[in-house]
py3Dmol code that shows the C-alpha trace and the ligand (Angstrom):
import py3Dmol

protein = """\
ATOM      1  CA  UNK A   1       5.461   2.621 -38.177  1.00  0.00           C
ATOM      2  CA  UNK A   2       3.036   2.168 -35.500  1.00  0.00           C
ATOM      3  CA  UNK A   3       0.104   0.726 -37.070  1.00  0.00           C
ATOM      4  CA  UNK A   4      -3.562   0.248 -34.984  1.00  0.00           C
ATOM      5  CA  UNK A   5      -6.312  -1.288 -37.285  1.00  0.00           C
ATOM      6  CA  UNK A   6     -10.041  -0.584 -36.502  1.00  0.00           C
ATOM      7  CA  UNK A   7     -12.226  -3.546 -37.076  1.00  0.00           C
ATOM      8  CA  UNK A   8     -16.210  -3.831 -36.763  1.00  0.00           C
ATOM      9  CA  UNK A   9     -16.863  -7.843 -37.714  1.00  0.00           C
ATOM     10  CA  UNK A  10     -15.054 -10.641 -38.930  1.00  0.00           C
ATOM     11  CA  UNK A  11     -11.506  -9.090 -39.616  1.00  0.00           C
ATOM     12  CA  UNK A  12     -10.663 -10.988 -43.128  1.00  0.00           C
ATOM     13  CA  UNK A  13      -8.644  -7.968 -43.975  1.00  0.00           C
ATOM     14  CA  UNK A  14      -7.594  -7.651 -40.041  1.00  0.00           C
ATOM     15  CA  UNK A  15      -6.012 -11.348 -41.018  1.00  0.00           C
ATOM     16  CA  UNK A  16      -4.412 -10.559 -44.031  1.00  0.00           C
ATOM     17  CA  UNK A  17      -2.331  -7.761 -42.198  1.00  0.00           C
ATOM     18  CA  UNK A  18      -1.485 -10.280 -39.657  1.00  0.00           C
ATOM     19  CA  UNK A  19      -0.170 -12.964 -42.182  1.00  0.00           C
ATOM     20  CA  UNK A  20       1.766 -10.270 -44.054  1.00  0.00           C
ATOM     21  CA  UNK A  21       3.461  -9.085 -40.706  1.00  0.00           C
ATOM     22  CA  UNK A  22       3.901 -12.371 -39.774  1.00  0.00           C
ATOM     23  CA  UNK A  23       5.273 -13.230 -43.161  1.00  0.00           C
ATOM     24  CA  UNK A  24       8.036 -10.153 -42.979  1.00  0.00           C
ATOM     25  CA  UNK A  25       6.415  -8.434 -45.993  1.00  0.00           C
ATOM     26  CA  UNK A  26       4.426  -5.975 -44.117  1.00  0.00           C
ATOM     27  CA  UNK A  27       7.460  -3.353 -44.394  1.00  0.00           C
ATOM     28  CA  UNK A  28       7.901  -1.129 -41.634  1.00  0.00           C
ATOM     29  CA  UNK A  29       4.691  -1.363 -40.085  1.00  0.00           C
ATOM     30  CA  UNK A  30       4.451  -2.524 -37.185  1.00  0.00           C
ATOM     31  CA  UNK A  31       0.510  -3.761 -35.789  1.00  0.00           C
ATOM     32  CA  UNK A  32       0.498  -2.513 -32.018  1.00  0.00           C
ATOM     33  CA  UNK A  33      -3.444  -2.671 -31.500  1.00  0.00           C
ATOM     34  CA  UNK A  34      -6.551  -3.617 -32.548  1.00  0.00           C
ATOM     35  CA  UNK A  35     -10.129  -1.913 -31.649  1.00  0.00           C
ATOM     36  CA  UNK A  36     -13.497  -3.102 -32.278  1.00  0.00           C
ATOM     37  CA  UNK A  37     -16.405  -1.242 -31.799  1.00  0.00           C
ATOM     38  CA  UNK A  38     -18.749  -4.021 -31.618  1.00  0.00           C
ATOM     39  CA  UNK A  39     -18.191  -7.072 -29.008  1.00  0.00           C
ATOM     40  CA  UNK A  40     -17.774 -10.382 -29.802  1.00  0.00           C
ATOM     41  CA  UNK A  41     -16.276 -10.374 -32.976  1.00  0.00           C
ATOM     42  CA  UNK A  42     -13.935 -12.888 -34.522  1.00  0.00           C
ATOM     43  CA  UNK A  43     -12.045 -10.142 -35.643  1.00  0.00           C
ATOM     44  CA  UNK A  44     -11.207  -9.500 -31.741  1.00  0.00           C
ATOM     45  CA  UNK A  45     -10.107 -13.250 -31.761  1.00  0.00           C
ATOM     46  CA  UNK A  46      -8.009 -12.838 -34.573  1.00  0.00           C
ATOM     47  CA  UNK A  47      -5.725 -10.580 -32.880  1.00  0.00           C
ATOM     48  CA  UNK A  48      -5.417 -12.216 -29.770  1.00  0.00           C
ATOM     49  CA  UNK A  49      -4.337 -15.150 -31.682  1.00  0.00           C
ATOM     50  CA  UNK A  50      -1.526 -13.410 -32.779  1.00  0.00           C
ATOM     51  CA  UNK A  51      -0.526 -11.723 -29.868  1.00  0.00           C
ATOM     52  CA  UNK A  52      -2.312  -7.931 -30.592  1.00  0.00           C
ATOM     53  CA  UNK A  53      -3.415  -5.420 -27.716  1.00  0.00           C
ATOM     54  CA  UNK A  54      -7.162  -5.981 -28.318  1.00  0.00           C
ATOM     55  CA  UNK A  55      -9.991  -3.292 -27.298  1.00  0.00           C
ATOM     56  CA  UNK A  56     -13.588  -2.940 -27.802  1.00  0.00           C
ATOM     57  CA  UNK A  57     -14.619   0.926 -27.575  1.00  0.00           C
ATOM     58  CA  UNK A  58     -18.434   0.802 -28.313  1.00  0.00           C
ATOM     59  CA  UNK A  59     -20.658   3.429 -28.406  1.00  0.00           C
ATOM     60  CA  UNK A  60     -23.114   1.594 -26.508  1.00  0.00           C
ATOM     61  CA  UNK A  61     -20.853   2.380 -23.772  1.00  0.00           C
ATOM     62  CA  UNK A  62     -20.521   5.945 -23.393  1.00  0.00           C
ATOM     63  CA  UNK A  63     -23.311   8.723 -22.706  1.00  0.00           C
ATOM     64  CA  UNK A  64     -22.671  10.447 -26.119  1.00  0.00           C
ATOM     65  CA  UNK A  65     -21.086   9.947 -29.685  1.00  0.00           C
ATOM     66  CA  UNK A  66     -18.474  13.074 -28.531  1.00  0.00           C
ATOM     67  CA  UNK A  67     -16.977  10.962 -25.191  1.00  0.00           C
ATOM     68  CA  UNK A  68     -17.080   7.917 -27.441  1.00  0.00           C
ATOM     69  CA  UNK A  69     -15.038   9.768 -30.066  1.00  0.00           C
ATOM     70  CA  UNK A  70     -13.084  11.513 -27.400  1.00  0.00           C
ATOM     71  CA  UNK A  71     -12.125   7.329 -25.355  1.00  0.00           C
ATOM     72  CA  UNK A  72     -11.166   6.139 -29.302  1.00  0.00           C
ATOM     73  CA  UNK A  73      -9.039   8.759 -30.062  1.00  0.00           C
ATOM     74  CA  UNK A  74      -7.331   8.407 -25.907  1.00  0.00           C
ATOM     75  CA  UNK A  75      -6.554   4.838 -26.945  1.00  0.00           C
ATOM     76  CA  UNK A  76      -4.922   5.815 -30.190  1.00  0.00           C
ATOM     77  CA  UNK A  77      -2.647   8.297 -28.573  1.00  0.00           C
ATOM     78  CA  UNK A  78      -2.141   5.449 -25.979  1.00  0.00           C
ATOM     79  CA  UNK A  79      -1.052   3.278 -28.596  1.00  0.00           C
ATOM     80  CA  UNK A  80       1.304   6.030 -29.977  1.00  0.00           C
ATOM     81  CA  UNK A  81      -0.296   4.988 -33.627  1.00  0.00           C
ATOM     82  CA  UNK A  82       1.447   6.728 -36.363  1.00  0.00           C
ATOM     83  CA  UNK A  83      -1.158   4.583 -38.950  1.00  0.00           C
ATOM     84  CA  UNK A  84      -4.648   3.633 -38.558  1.00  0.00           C
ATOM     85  CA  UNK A  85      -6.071   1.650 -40.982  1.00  0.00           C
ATOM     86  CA  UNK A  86     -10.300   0.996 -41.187  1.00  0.00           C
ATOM     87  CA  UNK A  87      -9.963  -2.694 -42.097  1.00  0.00           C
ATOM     88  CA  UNK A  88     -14.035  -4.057 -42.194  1.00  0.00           C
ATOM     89  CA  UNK A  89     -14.926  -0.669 -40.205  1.00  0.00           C
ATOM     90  CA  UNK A  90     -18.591   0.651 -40.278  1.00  0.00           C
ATOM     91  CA  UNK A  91     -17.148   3.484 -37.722  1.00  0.00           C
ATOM     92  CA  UNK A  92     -18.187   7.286 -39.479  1.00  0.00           C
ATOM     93  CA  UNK A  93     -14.631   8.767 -38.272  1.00  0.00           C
ATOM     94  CA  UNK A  94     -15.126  12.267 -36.952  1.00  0.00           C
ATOM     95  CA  UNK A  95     -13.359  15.291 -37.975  1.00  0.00           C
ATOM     96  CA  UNK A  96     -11.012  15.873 -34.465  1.00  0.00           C
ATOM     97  CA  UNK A  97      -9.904  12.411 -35.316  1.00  0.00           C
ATOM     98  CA  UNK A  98      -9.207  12.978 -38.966  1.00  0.00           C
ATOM     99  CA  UNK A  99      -7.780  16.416 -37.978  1.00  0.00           C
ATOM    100  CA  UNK A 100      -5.114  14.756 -35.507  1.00  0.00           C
ATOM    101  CA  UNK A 101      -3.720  11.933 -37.838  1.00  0.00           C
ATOM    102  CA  UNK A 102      -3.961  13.652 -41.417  1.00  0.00           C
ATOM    103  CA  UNK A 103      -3.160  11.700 -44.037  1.00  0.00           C
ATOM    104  CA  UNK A 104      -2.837   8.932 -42.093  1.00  0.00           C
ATOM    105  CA  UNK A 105      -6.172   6.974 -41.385  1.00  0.00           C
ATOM    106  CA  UNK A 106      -6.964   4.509 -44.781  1.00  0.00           C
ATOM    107  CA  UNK A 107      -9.802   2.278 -45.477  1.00  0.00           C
ATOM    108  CA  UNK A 108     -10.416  -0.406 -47.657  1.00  0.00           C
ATOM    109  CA  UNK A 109     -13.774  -0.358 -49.839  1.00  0.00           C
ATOM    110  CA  UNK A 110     -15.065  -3.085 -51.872  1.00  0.00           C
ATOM    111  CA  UNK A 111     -15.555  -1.213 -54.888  1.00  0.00           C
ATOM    112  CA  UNK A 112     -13.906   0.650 -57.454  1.00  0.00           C
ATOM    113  CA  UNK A 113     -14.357   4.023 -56.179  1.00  0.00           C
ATOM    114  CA  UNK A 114     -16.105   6.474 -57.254  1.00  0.00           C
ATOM    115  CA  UNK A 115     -18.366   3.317 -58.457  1.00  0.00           C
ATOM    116  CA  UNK A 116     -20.913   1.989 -55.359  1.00  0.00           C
ATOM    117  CA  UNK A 117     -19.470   4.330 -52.702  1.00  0.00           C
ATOM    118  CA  UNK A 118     -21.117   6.892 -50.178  1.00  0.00           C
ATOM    119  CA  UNK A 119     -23.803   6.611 -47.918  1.00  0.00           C
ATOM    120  CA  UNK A 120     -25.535   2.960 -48.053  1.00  0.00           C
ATOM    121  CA  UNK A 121     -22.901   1.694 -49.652  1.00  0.00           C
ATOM    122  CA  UNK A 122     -20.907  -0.813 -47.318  1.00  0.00           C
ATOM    123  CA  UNK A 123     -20.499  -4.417 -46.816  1.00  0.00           C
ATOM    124  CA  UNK A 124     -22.488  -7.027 -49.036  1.00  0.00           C
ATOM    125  CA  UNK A 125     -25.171  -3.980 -49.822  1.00  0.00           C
ATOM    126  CA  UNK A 126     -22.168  -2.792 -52.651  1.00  0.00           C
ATOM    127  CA  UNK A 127     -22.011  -6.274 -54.637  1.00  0.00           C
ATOM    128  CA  UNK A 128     -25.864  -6.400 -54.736  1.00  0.00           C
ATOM    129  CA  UNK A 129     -25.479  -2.437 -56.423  1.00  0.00           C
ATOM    130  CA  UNK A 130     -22.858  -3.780 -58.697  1.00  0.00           C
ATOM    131  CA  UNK A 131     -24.142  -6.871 -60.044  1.00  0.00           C
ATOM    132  CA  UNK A 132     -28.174  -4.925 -59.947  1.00  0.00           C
ATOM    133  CA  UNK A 133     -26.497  -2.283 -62.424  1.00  0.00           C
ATOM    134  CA  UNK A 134     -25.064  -4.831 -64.530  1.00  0.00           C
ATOM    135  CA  UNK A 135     -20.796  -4.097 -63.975  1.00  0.00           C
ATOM    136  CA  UNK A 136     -18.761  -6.714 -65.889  1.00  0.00           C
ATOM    137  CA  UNK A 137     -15.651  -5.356 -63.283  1.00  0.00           C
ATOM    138  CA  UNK A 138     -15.724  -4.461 -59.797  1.00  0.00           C
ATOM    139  CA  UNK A 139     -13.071  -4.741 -57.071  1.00  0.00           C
ATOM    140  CA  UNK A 140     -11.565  -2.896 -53.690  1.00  0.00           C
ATOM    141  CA  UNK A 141     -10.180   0.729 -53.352  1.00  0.00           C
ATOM    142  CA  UNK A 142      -7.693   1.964 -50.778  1.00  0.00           C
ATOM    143  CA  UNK A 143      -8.160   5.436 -50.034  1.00  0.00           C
ATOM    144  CA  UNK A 144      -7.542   8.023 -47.111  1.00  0.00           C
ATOM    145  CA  UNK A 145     -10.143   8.866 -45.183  1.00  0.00           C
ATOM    146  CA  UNK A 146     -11.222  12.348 -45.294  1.00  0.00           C
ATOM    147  CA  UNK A 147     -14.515  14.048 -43.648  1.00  0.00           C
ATOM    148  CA  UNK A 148     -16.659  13.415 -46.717  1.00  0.00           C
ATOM    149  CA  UNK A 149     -17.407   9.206 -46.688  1.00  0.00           C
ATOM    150  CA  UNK A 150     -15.444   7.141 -49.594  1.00  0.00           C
ATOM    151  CA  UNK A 151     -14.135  10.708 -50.902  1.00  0.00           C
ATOM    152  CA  UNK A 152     -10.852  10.567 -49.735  1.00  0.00           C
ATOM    153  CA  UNK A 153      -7.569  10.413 -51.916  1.00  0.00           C
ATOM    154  CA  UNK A 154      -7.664   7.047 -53.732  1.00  0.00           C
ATOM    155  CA  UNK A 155      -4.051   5.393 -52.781  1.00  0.00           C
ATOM    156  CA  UNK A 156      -4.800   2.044 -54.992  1.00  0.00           C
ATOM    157  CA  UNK A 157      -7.553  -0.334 -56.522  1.00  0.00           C
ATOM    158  CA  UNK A 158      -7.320  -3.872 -58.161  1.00  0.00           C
ATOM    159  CA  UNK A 159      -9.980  -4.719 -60.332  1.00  0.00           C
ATOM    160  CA  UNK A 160     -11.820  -8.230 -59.891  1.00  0.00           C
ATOM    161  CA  UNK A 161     -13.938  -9.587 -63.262  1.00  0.00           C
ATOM    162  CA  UNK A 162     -17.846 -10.023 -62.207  1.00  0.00           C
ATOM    163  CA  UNK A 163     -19.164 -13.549 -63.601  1.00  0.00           C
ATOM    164  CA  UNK A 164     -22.200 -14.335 -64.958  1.00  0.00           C
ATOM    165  CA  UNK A 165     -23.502 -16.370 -62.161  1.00  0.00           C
ATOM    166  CA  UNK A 166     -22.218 -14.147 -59.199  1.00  0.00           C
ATOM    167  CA  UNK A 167     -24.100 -13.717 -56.207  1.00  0.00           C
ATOM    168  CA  UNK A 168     -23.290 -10.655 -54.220  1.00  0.00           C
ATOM    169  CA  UNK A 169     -21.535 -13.198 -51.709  1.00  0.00           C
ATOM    170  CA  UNK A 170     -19.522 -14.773 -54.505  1.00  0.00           C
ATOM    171  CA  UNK A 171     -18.545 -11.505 -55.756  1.00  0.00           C
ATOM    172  CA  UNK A 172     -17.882 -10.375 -52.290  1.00  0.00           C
ATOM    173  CA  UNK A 173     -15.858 -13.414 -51.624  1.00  0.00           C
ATOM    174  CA  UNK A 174     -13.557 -13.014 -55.039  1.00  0.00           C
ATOM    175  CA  UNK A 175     -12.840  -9.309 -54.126  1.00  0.00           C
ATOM    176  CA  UNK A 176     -12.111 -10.186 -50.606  1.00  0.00           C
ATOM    177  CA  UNK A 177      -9.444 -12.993 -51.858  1.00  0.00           C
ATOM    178  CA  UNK A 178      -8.018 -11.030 -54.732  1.00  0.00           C
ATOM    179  CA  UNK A 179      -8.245  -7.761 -54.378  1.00  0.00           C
ATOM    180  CA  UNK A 180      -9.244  -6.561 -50.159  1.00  0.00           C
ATOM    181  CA  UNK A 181      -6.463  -8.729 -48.908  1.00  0.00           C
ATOM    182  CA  UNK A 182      -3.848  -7.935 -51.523  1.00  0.00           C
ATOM    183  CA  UNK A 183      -4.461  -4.137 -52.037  1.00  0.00           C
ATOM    184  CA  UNK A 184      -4.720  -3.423 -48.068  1.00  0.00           C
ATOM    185  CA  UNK A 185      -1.486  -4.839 -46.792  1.00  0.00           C
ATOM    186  CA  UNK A 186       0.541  -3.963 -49.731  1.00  0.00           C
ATOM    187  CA  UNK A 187      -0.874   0.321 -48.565  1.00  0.00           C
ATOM    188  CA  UNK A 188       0.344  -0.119 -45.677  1.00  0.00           C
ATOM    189  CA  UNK A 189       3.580  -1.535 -46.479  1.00  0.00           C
ATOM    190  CA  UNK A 190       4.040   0.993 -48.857  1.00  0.00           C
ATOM    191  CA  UNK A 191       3.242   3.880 -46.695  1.00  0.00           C
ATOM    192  CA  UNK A 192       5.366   2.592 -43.844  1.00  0.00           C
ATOM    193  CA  UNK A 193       8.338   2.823 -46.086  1.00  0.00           C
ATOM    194  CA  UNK A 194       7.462   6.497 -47.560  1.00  0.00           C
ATOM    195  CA  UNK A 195       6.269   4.828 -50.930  1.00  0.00           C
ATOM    196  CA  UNK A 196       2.745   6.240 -50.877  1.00  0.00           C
ATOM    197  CA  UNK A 197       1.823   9.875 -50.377  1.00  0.00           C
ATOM    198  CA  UNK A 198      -1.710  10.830 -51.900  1.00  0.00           C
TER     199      UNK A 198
END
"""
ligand_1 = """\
14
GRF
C -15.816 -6.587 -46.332
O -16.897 -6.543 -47.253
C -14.893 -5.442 -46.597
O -14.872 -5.115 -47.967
C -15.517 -4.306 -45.884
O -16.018 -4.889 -44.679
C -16.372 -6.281 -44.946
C -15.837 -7.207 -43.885
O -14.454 -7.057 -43.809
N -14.551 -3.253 -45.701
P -13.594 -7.916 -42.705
O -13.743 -9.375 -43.076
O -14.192 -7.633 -41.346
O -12.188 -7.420 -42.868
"""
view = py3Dmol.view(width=600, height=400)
view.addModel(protein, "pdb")
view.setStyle({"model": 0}, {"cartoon": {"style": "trace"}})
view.addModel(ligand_1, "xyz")
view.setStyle({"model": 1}, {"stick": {}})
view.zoomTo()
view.show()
């Protein structure tokens, strides 16, 4: 399965795909490109490293948010992607592109959705929510992405215990390790091999 991951930063989870490809436990997935919408990012490094098509498509670069939409969704279809997976992806993904792959564009959120989801919620801004209201568990969510934010089926979740002396980054860090870069590549797996329909 043809499998293009959109990446905005550092590309942890972006890594963990590779590693699992790399490792032969990635199923039938197979990653064919990576797209950034921001330059410079290690996540662009990451893939070159391992031999990935890499792109940056920013919106800085086009005259309007439509032809912007319009060149990412002409470089999907270039890249024949039957999969696209939001891995560290601050992209709001508009409805002609959710329309043309449906069912078939996940994202991984570091929460346990519905908890610390929706607008404002992304990034380290969620483990400063969950440790300001007090949550003994958090974790990550895997969900398809539909045209309202974080509301999309939920395909899995692994919960990750909060400590007392967390900091959002150390909370951030533990769901990153054990549950982001567990939960993500074992989706995709599973939907490359028919295993997960939401
Ligand atoms: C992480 O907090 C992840 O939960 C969220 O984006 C952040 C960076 O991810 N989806 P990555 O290291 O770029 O994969």
């Amino acid at each position: 399965m043809r499998t293009a991951v959109l990446v905005s930063g550092g590309g942890t989870n972006l890594q963990a795909l590779i590693d699992r490809e790399a490792q032969g436990t990635l199923g039938k997935a197979e990653l064919v490109g990576v797209i950034s919408n921001n330059r410079g990012v290690y996540a662009l490094e990451r893939a070159k490293k391992a031999g990935i098509p890499a792109f940056v498509i920013s919106p800085a670069d086009f005259a309007s948010r439509d032809d912007f939409h319009k060149a990412l969704i002409a470089k999907l279809e270039e890249l024949e992607a039957e999969l696209i997976v939001l891995a560290g992806c601050l992209l709001t993904i508009p409805p002609e592109m959710i329309r043309r792959w449906p069912n078939r564009i996940i994202n991984i959120h570091p929460a346990l959705i519905p908890a610390f989801s929706g607008k404002g919620c992304y990034g380290i801004h969620v483990h400063e929510k969950a440790l300001a209201r007090g949550v003994k568990v958090s974790g990550a969510t895997v969900h398809i992405v539909n045209e309202n934010l974080d509301e999309g089926p939920i395909l899995l979740q692994k919960a990750v215990e909060v400590h007392e002396n967390d900091t959002p980054e150390t909370l951030q860090r533990r769901i990153m390790e054990e549950a982001e870069w567990v939960i993500l590549p074992e989706a995709v797996k599973m939907i490359s091999e028919g295993q997960l329909q939401p």
